[in-house]
VONUDO-985328 format. One line per field, with one value per residue: residue number from 1; x, y, z of N, C-alpha, C in turn. Coordinates in pm, 1 decimal. Each point is the difference from the previous one (the first is absolute). Example, Ala and Ser with C-alpha at 12.3 -4.5 7.8 and 13.67 -1.06 7.14 Angstrom:
2
num = 1  2
n.px = 1319.0  -35.0
n.py = -569.0  105.0
n.pz = 780.0  -72.0
ca.px = -89.0  82.0
ca.py = 119.0  119.0
ca.pz = 0.0  6.0
c.px = 90.0  -77.0
c.py = 120.0  109.0
c.pz = 0.0  73.0
This chain:
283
num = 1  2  3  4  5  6  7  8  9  10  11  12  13  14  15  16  17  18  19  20  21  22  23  24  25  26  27  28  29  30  31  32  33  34  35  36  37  38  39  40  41  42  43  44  45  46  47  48  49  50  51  52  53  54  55  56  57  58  59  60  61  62  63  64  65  66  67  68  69  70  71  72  73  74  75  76  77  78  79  80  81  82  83  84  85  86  87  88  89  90  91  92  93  94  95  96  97  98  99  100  101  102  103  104  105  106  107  108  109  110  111  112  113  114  115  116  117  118  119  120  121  122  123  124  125  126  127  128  129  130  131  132  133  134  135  136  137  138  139  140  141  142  143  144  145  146  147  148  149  150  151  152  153  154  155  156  157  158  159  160  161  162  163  164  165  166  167  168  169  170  171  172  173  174  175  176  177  178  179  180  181  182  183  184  185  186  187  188  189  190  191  192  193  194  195  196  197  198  199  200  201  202  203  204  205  206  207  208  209  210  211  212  213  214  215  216  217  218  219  220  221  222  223  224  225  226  227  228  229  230  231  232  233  234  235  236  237  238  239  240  241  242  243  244  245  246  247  248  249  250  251  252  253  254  255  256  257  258  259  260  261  262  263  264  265  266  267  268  269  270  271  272  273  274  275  276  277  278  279  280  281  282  283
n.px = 8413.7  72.6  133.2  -55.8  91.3  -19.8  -99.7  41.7  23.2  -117.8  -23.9  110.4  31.3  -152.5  13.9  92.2  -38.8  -66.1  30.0  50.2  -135.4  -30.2  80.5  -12.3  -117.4  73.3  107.1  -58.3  -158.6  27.9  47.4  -120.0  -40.0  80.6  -42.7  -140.2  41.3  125.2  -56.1  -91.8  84.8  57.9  -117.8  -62.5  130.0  3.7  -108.3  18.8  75.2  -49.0  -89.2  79.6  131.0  -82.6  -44.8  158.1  -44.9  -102.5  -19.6  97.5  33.7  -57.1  79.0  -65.4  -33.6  134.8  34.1  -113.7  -39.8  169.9  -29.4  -73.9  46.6  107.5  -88.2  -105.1  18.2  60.4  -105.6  -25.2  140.9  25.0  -113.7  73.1  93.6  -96.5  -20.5  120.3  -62.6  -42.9  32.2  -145.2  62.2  -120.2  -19.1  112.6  -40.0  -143.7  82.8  78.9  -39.5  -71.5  108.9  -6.5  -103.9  -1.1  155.7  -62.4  -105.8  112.1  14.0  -154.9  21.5  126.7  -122.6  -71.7  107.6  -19.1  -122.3  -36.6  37.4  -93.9  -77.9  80.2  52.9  -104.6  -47.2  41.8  -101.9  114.3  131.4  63.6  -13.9  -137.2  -36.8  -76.0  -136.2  -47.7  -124.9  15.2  77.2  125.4  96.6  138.9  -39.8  3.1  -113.2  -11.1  -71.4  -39.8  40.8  90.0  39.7  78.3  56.9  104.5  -33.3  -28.3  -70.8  16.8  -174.9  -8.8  -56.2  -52.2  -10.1  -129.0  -7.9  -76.4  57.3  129.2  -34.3  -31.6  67.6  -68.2  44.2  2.7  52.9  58.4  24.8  -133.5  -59.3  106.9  -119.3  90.0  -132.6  63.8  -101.9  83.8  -63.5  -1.1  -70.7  -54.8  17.1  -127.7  83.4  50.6  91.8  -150.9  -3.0  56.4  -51.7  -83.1  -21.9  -52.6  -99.4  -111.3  8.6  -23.7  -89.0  -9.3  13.4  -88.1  145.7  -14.9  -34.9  -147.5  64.5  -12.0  -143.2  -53.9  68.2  -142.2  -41.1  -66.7  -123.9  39.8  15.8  -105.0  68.7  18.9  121.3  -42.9  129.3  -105.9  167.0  -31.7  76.2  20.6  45.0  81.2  -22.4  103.1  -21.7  106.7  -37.1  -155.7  45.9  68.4  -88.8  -110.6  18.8  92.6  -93.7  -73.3  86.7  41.6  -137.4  5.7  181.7  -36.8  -61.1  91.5  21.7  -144.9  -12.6  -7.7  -33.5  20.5  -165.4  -17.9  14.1  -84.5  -6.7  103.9  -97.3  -34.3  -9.5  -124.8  -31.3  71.3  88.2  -61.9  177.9
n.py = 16527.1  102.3  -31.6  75.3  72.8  93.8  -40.6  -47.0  105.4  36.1  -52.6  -2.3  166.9  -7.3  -69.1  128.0  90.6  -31.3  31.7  111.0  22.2  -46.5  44.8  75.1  -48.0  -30.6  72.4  3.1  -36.7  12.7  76.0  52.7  20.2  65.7  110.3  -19.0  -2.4  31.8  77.7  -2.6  -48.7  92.6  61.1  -34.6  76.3  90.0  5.8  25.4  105.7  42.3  -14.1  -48.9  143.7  45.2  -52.8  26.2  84.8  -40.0  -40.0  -59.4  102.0  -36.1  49.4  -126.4  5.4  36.3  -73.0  -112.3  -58.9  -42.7  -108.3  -98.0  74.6  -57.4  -114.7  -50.1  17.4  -69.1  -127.1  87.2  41.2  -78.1  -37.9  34.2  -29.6  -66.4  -21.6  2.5  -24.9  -34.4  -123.8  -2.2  0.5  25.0  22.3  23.7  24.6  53.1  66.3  49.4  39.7  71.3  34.4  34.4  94.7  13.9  43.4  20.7  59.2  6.4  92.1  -88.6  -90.1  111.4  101.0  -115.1  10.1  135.4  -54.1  -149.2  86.4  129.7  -9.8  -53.9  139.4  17.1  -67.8  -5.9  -19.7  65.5  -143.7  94.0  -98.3  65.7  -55.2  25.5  -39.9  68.7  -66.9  52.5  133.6  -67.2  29.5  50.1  74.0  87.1  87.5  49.2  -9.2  127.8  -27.9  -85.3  -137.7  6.4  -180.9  -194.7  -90.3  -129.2  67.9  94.3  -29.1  115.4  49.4  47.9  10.2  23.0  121.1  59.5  -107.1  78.6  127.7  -53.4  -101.1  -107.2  16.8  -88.1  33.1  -43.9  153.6  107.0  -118.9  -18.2  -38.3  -139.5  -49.9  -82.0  -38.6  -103.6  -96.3  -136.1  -132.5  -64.0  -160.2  -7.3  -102.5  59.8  10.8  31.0  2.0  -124.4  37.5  48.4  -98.8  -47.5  22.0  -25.8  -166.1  -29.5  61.0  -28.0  -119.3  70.2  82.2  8.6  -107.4  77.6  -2.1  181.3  -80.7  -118.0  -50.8  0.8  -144.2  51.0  -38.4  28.9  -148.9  -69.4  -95.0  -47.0  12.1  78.3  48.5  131.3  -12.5  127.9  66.1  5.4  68.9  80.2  110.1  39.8  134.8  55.0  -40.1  58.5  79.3  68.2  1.8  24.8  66.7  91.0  74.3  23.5  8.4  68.7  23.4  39.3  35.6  26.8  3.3  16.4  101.0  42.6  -29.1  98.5  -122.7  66.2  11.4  -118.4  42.7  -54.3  -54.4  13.4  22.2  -128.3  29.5  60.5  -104.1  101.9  -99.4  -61.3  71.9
n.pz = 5929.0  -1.6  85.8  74.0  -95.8  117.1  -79.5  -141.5  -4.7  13.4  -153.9  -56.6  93.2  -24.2  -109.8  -8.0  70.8  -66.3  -129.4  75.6  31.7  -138.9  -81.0  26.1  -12.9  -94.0  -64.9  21.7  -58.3  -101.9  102.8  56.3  -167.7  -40.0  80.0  -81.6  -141.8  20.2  45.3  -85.9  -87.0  56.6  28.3  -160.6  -30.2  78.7  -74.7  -159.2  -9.6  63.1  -93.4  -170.1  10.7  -30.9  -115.2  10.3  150.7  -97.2  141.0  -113.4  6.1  -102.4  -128.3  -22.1  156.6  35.0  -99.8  -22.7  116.8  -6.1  -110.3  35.7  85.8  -55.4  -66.7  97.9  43.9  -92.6  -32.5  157.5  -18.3  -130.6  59.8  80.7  -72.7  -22.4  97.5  -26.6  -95.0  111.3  2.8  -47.4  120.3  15.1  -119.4  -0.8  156.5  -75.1  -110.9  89.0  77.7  -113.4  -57.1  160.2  28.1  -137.0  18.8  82.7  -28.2  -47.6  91.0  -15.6  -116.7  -51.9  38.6  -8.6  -43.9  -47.2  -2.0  -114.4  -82.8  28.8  -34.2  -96.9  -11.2  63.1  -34.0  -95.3  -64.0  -69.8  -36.1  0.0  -52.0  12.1  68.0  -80.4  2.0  -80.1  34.5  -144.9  67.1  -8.6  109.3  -20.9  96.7  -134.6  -65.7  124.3  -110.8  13.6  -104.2  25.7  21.7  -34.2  -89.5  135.9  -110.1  70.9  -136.1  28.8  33.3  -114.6  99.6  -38.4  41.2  -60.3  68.9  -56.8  -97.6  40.6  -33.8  -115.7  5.7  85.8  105.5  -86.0  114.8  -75.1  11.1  26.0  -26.0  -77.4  29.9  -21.5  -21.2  6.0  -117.2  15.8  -97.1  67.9  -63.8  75.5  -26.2  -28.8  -65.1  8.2  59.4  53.7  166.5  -23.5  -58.2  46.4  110.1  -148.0  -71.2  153.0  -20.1  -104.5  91.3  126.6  -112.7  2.2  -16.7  -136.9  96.1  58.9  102.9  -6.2  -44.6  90.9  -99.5  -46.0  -9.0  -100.1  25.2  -175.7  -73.3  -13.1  -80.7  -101.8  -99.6  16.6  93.6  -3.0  23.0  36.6  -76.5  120.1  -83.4  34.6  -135.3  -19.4  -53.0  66.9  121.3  -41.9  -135.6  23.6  133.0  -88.1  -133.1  126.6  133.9  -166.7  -25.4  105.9  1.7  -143.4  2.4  96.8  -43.5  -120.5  38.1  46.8  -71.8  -10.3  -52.3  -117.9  7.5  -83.9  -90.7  24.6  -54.1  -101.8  -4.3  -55.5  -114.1  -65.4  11.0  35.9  -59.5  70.2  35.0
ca.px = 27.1  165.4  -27.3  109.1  127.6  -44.4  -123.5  98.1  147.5  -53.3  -13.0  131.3  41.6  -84.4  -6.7  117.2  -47.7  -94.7  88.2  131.9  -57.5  -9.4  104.6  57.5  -90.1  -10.2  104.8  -34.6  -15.7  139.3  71.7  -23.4  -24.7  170.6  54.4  -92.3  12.1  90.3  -30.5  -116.9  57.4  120.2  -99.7  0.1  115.1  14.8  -84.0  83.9  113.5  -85.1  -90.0  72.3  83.1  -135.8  -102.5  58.0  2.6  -65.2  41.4  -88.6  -74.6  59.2  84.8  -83.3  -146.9  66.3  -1.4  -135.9  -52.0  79.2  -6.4  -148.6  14.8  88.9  -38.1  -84.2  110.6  61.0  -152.9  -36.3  81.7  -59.8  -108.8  19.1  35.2  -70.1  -78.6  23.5  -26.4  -189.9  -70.8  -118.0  49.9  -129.5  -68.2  92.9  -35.4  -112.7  -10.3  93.4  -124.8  -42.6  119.5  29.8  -76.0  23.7  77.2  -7.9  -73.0  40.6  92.0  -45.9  53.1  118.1  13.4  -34.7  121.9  78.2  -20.7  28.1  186.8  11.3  -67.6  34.1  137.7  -11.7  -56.0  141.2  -5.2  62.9  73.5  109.8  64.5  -68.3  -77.6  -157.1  -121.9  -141.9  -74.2  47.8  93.6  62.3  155.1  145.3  -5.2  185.1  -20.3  -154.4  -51.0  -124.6  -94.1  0.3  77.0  127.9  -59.8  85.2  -84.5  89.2  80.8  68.3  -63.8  -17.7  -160.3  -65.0  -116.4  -6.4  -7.9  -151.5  -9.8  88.3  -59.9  -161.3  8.3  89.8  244.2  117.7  162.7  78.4  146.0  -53.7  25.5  104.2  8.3  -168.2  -51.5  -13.2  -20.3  12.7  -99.8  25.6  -39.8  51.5  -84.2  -106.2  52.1  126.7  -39.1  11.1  103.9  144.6  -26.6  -21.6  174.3  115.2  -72.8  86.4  144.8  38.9  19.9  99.3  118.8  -2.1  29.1  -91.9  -132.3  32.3  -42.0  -132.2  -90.0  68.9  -32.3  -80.2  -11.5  -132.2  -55.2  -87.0  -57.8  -24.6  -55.0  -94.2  109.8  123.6  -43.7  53.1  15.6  2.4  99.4  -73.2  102.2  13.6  162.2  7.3  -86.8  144.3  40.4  -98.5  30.8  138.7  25.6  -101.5  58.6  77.3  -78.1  -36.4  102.7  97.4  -106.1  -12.3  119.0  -30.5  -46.5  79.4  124.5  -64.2  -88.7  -183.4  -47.7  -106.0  -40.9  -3.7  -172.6  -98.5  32.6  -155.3  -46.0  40.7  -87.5  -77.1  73.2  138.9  7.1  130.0  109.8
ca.py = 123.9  0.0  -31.2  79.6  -68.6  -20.2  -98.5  -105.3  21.9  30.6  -131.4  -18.8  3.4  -74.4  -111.0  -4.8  -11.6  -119.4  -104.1  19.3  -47.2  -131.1  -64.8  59.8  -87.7  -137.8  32.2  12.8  -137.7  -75.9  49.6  -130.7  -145.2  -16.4  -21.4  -116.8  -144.8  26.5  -3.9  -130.5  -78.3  -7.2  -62.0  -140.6  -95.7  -33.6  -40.8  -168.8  -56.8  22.8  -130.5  -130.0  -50.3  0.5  -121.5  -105.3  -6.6  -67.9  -161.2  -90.6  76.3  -53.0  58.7  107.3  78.8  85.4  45.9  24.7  147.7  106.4  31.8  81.1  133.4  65.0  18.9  143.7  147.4  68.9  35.8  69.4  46.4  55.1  86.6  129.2  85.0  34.6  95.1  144.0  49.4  101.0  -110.8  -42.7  -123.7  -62.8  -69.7  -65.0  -96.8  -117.5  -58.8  -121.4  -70.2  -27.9  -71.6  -178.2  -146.1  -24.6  -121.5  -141.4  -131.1  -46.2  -131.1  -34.3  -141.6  16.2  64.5  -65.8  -91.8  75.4  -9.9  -91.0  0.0  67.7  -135.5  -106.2  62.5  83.0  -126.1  -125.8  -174.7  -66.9  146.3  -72.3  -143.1  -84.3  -118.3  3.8  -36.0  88.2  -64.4  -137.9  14.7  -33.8  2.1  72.7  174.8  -5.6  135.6  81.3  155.3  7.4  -109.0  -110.0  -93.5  -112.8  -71.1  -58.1  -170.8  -108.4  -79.6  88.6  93.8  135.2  103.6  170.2  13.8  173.4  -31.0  -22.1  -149.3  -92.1  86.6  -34.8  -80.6  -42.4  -49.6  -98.2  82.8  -112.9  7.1  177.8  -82.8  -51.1  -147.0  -79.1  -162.1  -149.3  -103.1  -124.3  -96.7  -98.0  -91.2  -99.2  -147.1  -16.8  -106.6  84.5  63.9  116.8  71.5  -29.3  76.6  93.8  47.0  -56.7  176.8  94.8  -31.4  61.2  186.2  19.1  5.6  110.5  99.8  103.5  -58.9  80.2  -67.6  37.2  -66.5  -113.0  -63.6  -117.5  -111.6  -83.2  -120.9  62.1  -32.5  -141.8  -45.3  -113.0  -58.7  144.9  104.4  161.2  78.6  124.2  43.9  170.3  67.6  223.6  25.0  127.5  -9.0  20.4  -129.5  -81.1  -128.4  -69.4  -33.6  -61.9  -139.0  -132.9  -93.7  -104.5  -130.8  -35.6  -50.5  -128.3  -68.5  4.7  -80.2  -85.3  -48.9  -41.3  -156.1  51.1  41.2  84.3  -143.7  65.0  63.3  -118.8  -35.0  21.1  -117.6  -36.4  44.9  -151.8  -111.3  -67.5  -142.0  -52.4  -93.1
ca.pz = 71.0  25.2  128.6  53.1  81.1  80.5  43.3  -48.8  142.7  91.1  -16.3  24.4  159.3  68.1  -65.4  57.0  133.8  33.4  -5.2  92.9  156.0  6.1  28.2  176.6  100.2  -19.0  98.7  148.3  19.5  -67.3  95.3  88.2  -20.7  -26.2  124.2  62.7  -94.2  88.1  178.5  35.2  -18.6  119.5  76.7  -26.7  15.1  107.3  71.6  -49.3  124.4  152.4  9.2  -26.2  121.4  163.6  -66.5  22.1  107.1  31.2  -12.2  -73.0  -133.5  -132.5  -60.1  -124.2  15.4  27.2  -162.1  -44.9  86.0  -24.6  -152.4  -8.3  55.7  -96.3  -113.0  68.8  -1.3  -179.8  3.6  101.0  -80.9  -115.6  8.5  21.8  -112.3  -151.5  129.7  1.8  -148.7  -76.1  -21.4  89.2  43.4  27.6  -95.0  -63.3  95.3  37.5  -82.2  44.6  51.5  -128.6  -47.8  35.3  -23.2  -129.4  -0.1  114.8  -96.9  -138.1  66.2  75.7  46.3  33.6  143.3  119.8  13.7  130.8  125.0  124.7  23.0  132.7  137.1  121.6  44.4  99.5  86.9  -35.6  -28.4  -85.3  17.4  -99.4  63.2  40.5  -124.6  21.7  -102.1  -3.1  -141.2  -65.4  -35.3  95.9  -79.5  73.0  -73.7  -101.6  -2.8  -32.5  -62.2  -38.8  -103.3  -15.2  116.9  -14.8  122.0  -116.4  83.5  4.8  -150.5  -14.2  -91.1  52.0  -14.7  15.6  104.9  17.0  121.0  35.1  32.5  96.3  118.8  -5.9  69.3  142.9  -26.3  77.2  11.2  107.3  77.4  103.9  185.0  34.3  1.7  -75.6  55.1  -115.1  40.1  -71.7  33.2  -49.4  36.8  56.8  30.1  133.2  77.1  60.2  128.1  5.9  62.5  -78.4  -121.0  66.3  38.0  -88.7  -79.2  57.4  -13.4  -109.8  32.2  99.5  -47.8  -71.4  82.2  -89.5  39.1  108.0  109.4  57.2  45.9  -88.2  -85.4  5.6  -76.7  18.8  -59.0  -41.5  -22.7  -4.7  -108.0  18.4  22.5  17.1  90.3  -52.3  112.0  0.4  117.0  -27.8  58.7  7.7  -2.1  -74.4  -154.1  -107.6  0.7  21.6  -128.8  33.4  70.5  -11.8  -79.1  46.0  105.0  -26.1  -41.4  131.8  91.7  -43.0  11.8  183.7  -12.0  -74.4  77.1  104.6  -78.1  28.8  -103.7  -73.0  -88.8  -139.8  -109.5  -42.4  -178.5  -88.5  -73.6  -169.3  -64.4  19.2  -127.3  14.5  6.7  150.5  -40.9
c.px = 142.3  -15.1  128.2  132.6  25.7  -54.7  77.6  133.5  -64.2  -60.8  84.3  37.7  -85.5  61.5  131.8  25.8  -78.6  125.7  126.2  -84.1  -15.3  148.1  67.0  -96.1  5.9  175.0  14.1  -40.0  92.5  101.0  -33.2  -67.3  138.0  37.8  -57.9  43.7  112.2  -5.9  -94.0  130.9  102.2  -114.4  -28.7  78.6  29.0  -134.4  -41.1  95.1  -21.4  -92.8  74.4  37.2  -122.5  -22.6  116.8  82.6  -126.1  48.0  -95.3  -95.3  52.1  80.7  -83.9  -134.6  101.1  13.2  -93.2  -22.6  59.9  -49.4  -150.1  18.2  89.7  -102.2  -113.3  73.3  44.2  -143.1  -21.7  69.2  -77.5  -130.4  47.6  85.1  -92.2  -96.9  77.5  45.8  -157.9  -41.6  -76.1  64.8  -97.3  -13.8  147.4  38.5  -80.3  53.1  124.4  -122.5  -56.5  89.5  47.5  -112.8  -36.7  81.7  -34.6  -109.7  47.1  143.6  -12.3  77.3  102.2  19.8  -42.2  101.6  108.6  -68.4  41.4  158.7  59.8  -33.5  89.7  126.1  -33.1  -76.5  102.2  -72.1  96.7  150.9  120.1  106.6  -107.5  -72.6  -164.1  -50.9  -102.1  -69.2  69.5  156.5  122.7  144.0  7.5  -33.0  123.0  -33.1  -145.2  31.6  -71.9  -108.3  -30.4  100.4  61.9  -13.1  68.9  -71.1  106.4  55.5  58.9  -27.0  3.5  -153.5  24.7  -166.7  -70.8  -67.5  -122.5  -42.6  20.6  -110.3  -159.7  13.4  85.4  135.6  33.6  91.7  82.5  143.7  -5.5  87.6  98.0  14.0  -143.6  2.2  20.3  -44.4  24.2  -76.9  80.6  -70.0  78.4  -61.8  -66.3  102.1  140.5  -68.3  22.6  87.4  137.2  -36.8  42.1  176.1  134.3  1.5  144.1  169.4  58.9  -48.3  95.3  192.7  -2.8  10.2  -129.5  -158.9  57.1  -50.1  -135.1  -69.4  110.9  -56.5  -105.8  -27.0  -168.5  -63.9  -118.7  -153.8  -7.5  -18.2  -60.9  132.8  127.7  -40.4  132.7  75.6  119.5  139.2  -34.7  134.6  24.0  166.5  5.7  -89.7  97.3  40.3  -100.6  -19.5  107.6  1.6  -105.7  67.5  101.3  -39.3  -80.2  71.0  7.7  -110.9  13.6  67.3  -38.2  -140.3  16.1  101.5  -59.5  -68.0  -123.4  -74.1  -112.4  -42.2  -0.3  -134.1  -36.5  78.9  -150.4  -102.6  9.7  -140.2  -83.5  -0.3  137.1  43.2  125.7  58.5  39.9
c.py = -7.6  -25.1  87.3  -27.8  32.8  -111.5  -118.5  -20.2  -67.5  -195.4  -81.7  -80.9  -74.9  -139.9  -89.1  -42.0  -122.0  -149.4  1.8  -61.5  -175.0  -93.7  23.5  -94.9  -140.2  -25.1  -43.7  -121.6  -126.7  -19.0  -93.5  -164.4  -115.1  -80.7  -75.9  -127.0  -73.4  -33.8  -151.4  -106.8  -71.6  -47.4  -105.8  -152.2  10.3  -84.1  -185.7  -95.7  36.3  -138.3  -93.3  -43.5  -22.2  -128.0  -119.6  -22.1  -95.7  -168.9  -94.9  103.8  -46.1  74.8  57.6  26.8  139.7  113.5  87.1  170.5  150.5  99.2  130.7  95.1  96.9  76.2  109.6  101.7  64.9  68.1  100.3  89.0  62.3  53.1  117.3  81.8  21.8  111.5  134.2  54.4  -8.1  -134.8  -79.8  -167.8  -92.1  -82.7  -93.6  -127.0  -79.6  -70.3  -158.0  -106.6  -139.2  -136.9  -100.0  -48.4  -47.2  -135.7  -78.3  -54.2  -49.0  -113.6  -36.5  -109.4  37.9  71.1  -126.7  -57.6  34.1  75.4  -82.6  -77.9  73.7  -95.2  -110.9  24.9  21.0  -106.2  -137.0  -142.3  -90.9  129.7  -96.0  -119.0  -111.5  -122.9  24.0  -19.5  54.6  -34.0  -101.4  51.4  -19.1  -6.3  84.3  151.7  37.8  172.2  61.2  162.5  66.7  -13.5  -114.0  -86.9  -95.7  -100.6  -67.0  -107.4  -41.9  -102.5  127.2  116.5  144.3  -2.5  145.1  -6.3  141.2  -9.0  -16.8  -98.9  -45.5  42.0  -72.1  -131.4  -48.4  -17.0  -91.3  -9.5  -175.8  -14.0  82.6  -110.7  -34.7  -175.5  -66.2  -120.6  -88.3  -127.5  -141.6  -71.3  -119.9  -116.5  -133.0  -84.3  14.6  -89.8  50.2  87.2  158.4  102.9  23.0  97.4  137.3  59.9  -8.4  174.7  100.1  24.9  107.8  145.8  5.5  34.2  115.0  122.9  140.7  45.1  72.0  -66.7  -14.0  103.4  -157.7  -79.0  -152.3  -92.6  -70.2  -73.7  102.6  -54.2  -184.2  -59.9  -174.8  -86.4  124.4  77.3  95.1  64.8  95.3  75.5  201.7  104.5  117.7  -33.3  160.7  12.8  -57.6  -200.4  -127.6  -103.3  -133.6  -103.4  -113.2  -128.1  -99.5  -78.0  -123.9  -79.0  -71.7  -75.6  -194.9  -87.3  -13.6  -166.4  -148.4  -82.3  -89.8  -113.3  50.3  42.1  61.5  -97.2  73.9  12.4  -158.0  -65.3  31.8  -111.1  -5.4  65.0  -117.6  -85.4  -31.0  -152.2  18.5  -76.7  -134.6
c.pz = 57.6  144.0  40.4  80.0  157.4  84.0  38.9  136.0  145.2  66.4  15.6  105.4  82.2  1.2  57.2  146.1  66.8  -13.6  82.0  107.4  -10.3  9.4  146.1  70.2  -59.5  3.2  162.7  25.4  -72.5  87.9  122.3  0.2  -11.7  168.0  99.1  -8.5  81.6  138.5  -15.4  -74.5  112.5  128.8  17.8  20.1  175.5  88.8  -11.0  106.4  111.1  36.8  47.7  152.0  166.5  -15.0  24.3  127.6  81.5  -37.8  -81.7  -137.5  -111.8  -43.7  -131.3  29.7  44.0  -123.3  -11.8  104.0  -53.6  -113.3  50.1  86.7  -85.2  -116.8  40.7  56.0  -138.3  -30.7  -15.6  -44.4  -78.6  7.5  107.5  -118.6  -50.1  71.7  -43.0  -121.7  0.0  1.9  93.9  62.6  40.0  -93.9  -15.9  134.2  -59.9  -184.0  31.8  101.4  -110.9  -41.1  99.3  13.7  -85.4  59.7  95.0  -57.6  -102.6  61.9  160.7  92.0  72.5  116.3  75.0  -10.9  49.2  144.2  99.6  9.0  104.0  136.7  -34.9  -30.1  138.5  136.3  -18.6  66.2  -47.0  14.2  -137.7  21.5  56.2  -82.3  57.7  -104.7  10.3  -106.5  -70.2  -7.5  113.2  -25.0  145.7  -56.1  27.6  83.1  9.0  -14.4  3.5  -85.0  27.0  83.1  -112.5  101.9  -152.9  68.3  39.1  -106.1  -39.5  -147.4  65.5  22.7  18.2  37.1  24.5  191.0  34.1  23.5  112.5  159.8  43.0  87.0  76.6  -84.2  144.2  -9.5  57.3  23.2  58.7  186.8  -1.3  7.9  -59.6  64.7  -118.1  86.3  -80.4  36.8  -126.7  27.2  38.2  5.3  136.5  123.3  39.3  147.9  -20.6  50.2  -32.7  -132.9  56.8  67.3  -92.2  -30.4  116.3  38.6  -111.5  -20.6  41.0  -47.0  -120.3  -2.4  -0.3  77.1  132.2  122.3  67.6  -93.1  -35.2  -65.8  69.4  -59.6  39.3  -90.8  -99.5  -50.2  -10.8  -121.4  6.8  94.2  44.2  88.3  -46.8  115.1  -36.4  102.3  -46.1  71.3  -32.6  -43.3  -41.0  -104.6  -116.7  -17.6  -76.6  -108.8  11.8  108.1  -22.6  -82.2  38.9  76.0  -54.9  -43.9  102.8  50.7  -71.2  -10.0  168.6  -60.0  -27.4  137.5  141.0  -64.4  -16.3  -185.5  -56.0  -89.4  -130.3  -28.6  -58.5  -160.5  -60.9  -57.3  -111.2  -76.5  -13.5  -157.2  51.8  53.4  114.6  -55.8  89.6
């Protein structure tokens, strides 16, 4: 059946019209999604830098729990952002909230191991058991921390191996920190012939602190009687130096204790001989 040209005109203009009202309302929204994108970016960045600089008026705040905080308000805000644009083209922002919902937690169970590692990279950015330069041991792992991350702690032994250390580890158990005090206790123990005089031992030990600049006055250095042998007595010099001082000071004091000995007549018995195997013919 013919369709009247009229009709046809009449279709047209409708069609027409409809389409002048849609582009004029998405015009519009194009318009202020433009000006959203914009306004929430410059937001973002000032609010980045609003944190940072708050987060580092605090005394003793790390530098990269400073980072970290910054990043995650920046990045919620863009977010937030983008689900309001899409808000203003008609789009159900509900479902597209709970489908991001969906998706991390997708990823946090999939990277299980790795969020508890940056958890507990937060904690001990933020409690500091341990700080950089220090020497500590946690479990079987021990050294000088080079760098803590939030993944993971850098840490150089004393043979001058690297570790990487993820933190969870480090977080799960006790830390012995032995430079957090500033100072340490050593103790030397050396034996001596039952038949040498004790006291003279004793004041020889403290003789030889005393001449030791490294060795701190107070607490002072003591000399006692550790232990009894059949033929040997165990005596002990117990002393506080720096942390910085405590290897160093250790390996020389024992020299010094034993050249202080040497020099006092006060001998260290020797270890027994061995016996001969059996059959063996006496020469």
């Amino acid at each position: 059946m013919p369709t009247d040209p009229q009709d046809a005109l009449l279709i047209v203009q409708a069609g027409l019209a409809q389409l002048s009202t849609l582009i004029v309302s998405y015009s519009f929204s194009a318009i202020g999604a433009v000006i959203l994108l914009i306004a929430g970016y410059f937001v973002a960045g000032l609010a980045e830098r609003s944190i940072f600089a708050g987060l580092g008026h605090i005394h003793g705040f790390d530098a990269t729990l400073r980072h970290f905080f910054s990043k995650i308000v920046r990045y919620a805000i863009l977010i937030l952002v983008v689900i309001m644009v899409l808000g203003q083209f008609g789009v159900q922002t509900a479902s597209i909230i709970a489908a991001i919902g969906a998706v991390g937690l997708a990823i946090g169970l999939a990277l299980q191991g790795t969020l508890q590692n940056i958890a507990a990279g937060i904690m001990l950015l933020a409690l500091r058991p341990f700080r950089i330069g220090e020497s500590v041991e946690v479990g079987s792992v021990a050294g000088t921390v080079e760098e803590i991350g939030l993944f993971a702690t850098k840490l150089r032994t004393v043979e001058g191996v690297y570790i990487l250390a993820p933190n969870s580890t480090l977080w799960n158990q006790p830390v012995r920190n032995f430079t957090r005090n500033g100072v340490r206790r050593t103790d030397i123990t050396l034996s001596i012939g039952s038949w040498n005089d004790i006291d003279r031992g004793q004041k020889t030990l403290l003789a030889a602190a005393s001449a030791e600049k490294r060795i701190r006055r107070e607490p002072a250095p003591i000399a006692f009687v550790a232990s009894l042998g059949e033929a040997t007595v165990s005596l002990t010099l117990r002393y506080w130096t720096t942390a910085a001082d405590y290897f160093a000071t250790q390996i020389d004091m024992t020299k010094r204790a034993k050249q202080a000995f040497d020099n006092e007549g006060i001998s260290i018995p020797l270890p027994p001989p061995e016996a001969p195997p059996p059959g063996a013919r006496k020469q």
